[in-house]
C-alpha positions as semicolon CSV with decimal commas, in nm:
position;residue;x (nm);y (nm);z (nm)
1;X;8,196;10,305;5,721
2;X;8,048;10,071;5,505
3;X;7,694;9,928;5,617
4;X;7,713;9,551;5,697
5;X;7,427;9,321;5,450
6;X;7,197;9,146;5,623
7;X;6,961;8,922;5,530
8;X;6,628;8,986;5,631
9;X;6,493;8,637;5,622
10;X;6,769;8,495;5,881
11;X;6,749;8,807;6,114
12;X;6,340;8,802;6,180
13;X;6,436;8,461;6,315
14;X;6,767;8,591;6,460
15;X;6,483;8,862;6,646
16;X;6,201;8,596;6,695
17;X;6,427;8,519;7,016
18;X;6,573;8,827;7,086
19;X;6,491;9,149;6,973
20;X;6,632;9,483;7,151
21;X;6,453;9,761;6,853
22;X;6,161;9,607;6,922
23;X;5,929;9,909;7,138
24;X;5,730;9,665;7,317
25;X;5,996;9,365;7,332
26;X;5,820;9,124;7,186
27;X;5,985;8,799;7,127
28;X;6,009;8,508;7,296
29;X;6,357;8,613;7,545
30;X;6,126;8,912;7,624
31;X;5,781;8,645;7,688
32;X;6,022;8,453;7,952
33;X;6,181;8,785;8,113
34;X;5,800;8,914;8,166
35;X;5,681;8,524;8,263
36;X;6,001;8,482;8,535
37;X;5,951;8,812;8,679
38;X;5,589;8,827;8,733
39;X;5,623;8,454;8,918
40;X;5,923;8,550;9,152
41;X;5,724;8,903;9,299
42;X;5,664;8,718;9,629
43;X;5,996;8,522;9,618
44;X;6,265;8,548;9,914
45;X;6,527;8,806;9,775
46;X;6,899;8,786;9,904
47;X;7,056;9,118;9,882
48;X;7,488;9,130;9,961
49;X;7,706;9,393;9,970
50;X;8,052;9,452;10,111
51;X;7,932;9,454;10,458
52;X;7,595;9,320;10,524
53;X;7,339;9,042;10,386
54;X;7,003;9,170;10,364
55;X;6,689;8,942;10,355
56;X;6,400;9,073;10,146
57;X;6,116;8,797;10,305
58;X;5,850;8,911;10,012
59;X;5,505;8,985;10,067
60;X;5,613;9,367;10,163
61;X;5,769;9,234;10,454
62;X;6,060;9,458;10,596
63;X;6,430;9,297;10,525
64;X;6,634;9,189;10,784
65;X;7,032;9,244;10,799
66;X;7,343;9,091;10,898
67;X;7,680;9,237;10,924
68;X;7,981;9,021;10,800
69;X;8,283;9,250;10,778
70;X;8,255;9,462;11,108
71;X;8,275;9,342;11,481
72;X;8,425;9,020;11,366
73;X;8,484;8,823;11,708
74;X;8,894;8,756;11,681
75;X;8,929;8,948;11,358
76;X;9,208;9,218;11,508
77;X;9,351;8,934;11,715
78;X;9,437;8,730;11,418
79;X;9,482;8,985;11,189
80;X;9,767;9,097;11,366
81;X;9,931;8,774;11,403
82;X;9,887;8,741;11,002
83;X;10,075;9,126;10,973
84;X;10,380;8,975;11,155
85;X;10,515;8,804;10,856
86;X;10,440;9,167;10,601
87;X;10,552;9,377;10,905
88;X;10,912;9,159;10,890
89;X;10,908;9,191;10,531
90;X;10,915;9,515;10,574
91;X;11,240;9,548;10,802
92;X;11,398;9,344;10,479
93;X;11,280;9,601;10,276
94;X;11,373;9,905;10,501
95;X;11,733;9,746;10,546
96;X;11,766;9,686;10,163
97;X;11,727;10,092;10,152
98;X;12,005;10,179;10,370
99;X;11,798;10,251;10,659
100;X;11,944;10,124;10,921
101;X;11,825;10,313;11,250
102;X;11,464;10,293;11,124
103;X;11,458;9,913;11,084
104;X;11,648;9,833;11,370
105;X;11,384;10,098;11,595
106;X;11,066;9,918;11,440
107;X;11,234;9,567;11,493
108;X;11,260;9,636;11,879
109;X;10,922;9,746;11,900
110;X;10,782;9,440;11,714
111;X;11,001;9,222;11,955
112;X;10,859;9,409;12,214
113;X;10,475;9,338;12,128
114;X;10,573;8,943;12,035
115;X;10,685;8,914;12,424
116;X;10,367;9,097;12,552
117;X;10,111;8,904;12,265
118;X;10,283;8,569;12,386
119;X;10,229;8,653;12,759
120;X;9,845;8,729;12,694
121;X;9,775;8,449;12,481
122;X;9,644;8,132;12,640
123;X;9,323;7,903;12,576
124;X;9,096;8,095;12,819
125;X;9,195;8,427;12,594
126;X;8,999;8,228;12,276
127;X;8,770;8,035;12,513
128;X;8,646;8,309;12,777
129;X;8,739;8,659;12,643
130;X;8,696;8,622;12,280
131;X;8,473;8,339;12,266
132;X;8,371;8,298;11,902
133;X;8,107;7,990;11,818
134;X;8,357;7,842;11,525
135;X;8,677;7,852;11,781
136;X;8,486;7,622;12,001
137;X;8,678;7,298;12,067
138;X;9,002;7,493;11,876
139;X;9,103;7,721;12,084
140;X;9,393;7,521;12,215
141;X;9,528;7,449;11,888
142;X;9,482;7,835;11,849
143;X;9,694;7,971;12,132
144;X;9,978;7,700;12,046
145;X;9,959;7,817;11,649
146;X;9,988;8,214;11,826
147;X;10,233;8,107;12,070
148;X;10,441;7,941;11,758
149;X;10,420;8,235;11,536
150;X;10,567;8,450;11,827
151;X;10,865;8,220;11,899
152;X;10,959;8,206;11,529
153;X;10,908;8,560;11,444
154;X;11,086;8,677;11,790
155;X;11,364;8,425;11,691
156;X;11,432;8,573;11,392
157;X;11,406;8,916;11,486
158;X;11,654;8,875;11,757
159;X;11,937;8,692;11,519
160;X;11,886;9,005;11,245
161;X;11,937;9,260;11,563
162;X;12,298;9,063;11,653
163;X;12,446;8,963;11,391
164;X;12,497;9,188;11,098
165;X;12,452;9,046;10,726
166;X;12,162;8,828;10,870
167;X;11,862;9,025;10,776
168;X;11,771;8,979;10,418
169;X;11,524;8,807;10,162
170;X;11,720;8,481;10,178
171;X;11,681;8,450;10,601
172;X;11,341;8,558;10,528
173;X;11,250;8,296;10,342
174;X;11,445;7,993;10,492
175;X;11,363;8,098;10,865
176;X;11,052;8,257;10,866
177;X;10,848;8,212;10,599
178;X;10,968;7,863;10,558
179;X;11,059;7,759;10,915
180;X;11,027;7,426;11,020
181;X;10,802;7,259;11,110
182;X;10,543;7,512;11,021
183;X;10,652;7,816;10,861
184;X;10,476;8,193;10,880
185;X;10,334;8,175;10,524
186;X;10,079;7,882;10,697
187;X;10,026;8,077;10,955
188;X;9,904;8,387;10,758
189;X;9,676;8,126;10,550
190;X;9,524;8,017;10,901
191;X;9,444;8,308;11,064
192;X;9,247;8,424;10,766
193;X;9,083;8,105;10,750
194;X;8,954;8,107;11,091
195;X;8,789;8,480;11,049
196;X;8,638;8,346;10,756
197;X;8,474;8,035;10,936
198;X;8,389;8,257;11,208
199;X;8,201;8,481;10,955
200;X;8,040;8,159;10,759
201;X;7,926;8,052;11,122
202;X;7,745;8,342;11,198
203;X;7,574;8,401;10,827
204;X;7,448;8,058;10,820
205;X;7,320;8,070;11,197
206;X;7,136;8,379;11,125
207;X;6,997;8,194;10,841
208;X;6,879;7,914;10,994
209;X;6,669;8,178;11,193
210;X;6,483;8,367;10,916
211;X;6,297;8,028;10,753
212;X;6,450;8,099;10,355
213;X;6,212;7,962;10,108
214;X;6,548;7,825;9,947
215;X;6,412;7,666;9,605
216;X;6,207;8,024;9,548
217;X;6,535;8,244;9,699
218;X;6,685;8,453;9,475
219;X;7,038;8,618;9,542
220;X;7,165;8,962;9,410
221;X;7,547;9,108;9,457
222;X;7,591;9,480;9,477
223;X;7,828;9,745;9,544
224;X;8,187;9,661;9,570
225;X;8,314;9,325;9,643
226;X;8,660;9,322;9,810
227;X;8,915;9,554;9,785
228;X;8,960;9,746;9,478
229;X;9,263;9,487;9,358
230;X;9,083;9,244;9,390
231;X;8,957;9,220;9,010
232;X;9,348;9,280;8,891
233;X;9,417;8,976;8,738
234;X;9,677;8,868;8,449
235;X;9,356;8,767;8,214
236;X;9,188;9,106;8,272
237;X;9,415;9,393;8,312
238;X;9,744;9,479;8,167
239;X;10,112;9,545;8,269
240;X;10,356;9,709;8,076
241;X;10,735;9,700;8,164
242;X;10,972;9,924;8,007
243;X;11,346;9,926;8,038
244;X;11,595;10,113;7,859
245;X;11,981;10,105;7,843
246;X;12,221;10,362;7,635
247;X;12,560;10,426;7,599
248;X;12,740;10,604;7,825
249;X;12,571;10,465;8,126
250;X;12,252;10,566;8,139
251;X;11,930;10,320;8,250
252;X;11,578;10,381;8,255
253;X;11,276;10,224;8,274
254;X;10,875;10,234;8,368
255;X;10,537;10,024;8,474
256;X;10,233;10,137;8,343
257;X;9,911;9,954;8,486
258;X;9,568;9,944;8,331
259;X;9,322;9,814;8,548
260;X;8,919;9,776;8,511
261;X;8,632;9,635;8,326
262;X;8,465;9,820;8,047
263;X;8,565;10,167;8,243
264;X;8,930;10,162;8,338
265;X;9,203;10,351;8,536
266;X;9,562;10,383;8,396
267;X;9,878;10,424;8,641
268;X;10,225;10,444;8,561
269;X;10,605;10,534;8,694
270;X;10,938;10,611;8,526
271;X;11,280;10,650;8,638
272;X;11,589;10,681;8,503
273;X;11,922;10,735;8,635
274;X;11,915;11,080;8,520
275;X;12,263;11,047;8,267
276;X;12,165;11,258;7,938
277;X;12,087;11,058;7,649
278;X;11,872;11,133;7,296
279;X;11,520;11,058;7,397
280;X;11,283;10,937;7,138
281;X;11,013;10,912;7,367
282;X;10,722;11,202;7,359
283;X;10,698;11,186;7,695
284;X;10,924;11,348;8,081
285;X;11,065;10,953;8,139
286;X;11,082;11,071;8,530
287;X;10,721;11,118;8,539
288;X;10,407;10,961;8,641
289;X;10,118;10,863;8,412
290;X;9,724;10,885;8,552
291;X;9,450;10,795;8,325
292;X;9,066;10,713;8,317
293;X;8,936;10,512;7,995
294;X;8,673;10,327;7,811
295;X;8,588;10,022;7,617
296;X;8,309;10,034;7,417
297;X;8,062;9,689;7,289
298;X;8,234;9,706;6,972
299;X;8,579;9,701;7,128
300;X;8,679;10,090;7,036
301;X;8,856;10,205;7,308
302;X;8,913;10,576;7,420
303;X;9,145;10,720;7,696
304;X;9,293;11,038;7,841
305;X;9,608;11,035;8,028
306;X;9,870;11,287;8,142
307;X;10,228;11,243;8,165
308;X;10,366;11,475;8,457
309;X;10,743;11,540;8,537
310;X;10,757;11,430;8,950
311;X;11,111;11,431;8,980
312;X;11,282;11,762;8,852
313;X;11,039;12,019;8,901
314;X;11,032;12,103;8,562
315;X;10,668;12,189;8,476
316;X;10,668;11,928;8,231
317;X;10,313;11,760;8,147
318;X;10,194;11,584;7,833
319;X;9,834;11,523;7,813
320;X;9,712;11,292;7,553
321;X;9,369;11,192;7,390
322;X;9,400;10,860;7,248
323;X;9,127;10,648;7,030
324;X;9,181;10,299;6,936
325;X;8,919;10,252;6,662
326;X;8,882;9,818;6,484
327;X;8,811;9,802;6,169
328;X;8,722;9,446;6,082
329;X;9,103;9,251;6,117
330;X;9,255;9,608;6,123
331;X;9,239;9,863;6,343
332;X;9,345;10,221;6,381
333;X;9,513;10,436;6,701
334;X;9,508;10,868;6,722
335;X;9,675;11,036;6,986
336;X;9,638;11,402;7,036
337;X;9,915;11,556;7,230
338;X;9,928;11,906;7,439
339;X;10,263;11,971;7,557
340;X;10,386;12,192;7,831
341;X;10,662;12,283;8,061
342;X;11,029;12,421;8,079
343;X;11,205;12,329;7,802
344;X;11,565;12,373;7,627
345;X;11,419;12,704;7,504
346;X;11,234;12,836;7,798
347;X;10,888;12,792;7,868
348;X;10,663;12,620;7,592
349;X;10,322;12,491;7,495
350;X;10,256;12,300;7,175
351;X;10,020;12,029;6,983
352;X;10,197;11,714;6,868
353;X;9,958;11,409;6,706
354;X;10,035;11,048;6,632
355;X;9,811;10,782;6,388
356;X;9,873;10,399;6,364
357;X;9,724;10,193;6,129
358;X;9,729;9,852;6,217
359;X;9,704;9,529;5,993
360;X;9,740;9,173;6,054
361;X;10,065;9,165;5,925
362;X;10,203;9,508;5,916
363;X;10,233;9,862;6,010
364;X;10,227;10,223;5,931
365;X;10,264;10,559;6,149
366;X;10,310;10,908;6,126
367;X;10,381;11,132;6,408
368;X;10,461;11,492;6,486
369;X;10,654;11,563;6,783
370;X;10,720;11,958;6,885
371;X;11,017;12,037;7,147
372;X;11,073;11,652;7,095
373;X;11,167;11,523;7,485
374;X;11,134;11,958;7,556
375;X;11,443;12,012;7,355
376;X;11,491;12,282;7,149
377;X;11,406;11,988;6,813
378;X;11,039;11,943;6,623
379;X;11,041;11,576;6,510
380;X;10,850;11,403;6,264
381;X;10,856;11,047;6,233
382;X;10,715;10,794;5,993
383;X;10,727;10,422;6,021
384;X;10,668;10,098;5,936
385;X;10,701;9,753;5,928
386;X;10,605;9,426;5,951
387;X;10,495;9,135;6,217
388;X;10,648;8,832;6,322
């Protein structure tokens, strides 16, 4: 690759500020890092993970710890109100697959609990037995939002058991989720609101206990935050959706996931209806796809995935090698294939490759493809085109 000119003149002053080669980090970013850190030694440090807040008082002095996310005062209590409406869902779901027996079993049994839950709940239960500080003054508003989620959900319930045709994502959303005058989706939203002011209660209680130099405190996150989809967003992970139609009736199609920062984790599923059909693909379509990958500072990326038959117990796995390399506005993709499995000719293992070149506005590829789809066919393929 060509080196990029730079002029020395603009980058001493570009390093005046900041300068990374430097050994002993000299420059002024550096003089402020050194400064900031040498005045905060004694400062109050706040230390969170995914559990507990630790207090770091300075001086030496031993931290002190609170737990947040165990032995939450009401958390099962509520929790399980909030499952009622995913747990229904669920029946919908179940029913939608044919099984009948199964839903109908589980739906009894819910019933069951709603009658006992609404026959324990009352204002002493939140007041007296439960008792958390941020229920105080609420806990009759409490047992009546319990009490409603129990006559709505038990409502429900007993329509979908008698009369046939009733349960269903429609009733689901009119009736429950939607009922009137307060629907289930507000009730989810509240109990999770109230664990979370009974957790902000009890932080900021123990707080006002340890004396926090606040305009010295300093605050670090670490570990995991959350659950692991928790960072899955639509701005920083991507979803591909695949379908596929051909004649003579058959259908196909896959999602394939990508989810992380700079390291990442790849997930996929295909299906098909399993009607034969000329595949152009390299890969088993009734497969799943697992992958780890990286993104590097200068936006090269570089995975390895495998591509495993899970349907037909066919042996069938591709495993691919894949670098995505930029090039100023351009950029170029490799794949390296290794093939294996039962195929129209018996057993086989093979090496297949793929390269993209990518411009602004066009394309090339070449690709070899051995036992294309695990037929008996090797397949080369060029291509190109142009964007639009």
């Amino acid at each position: 690759m060509t080196a990029v000119y730079e002029n020395p003149e603009m980058v001493r002053l570009f390093r005046a500020y900041t300068n990374p080669q430097a050994p002993e980090r000299d420059s002024t970013g550096d003089h402020l890092t050194r400064a900031s850190y040498e005045d905060h030694l004694d400062a109050p440090l706040i230390v969170t993970t995914d559990t507990h807040v630790a207090l770091f008082a300075g001086a030496g002095a031993p931290p002190s710890t609170q737990g947040f996310r165990h032995g939450t005062l009401g958390f099962k209590e509520l929790a399980g109100i909030s499952h009622v409406g995913p747990a229904i869902a669920s029946l919908v779901r179940l029913a939608e697959l044919g099984r009948e027996q199964l839903w109908r079993a589980d739906a009894e049994r819910l019933l069951a609990d709603l009658v006992q839950v609404r026959a324990a709940n009352n204002v002493a239960l939140w007041r007296d037995a439960i008792g958390a500080e941020s229920f105080a003054g609420r806990e009759e508003r409490i047992a009546a939002m319990v009490d409603h989620a129990c006559v709505i959900s038990a409502r429900y319930l007993e329509r979908a058991l008698h009369e046939p045709g009733y349960l269903g994502g429609p009733s689901l959303r009119a009736d429950l989720l939607s009922a009137h005058p307060v629907g289930f989706d507000r009730i989810m939203v509240a109990t999770f609101a109230l664990v979370g002011a009974n957790n902000s209660a009890r932080l900021i209680r123990w707080f006002d206990t340890m004396d926090v130099a606040w305009d010295r405190a300093l605050v670090m996150l670490t570990g995991r935050q959350g659950r692991l989809t928790s960072r899955i967003t639509l701005a920083t992970h991507s979803l591909a959706r695949i379908f596929q139609l051909a004649s003579r009736g058959f259908v196909g199609g896959s999602v394939n996931v990508q989810m992380g920062g700079p390291w990442y984790a790849v997930v996929g599923l295909g299906r098909t209806d399993a009607r034969p059909y000329f595949n152009l693909n390299f890969d088993p379509n009734d497969a799943v796809t697992l992958g780890v990958g990286h993104q590097s500072d200068t936006s090269a990326s570089y995975t390895v995935f495998v591509v495993a038959d899970n349907r037909f117990h066919t042996q069938q796995r591709d495993w691919h090698a894949n670098v995505k390399i930029p090039v100023g506005n351009t950029h170029g993709t490799f794949d390296l294939l290794r093939k294996s499995g039962l195929s129209d000719v018996g057993y086989i293992k093979a090496w297949g490759f793929s390269a993209n070149w990518d411009w602004p506005g066009w394309f090339a590829r070449v690709a070899y493809d051995p036992y294309q789809n695990f037929s008996a066919q090797n397949a080369w393929r060029l291509a190109g085109g142009v964007r639009f």
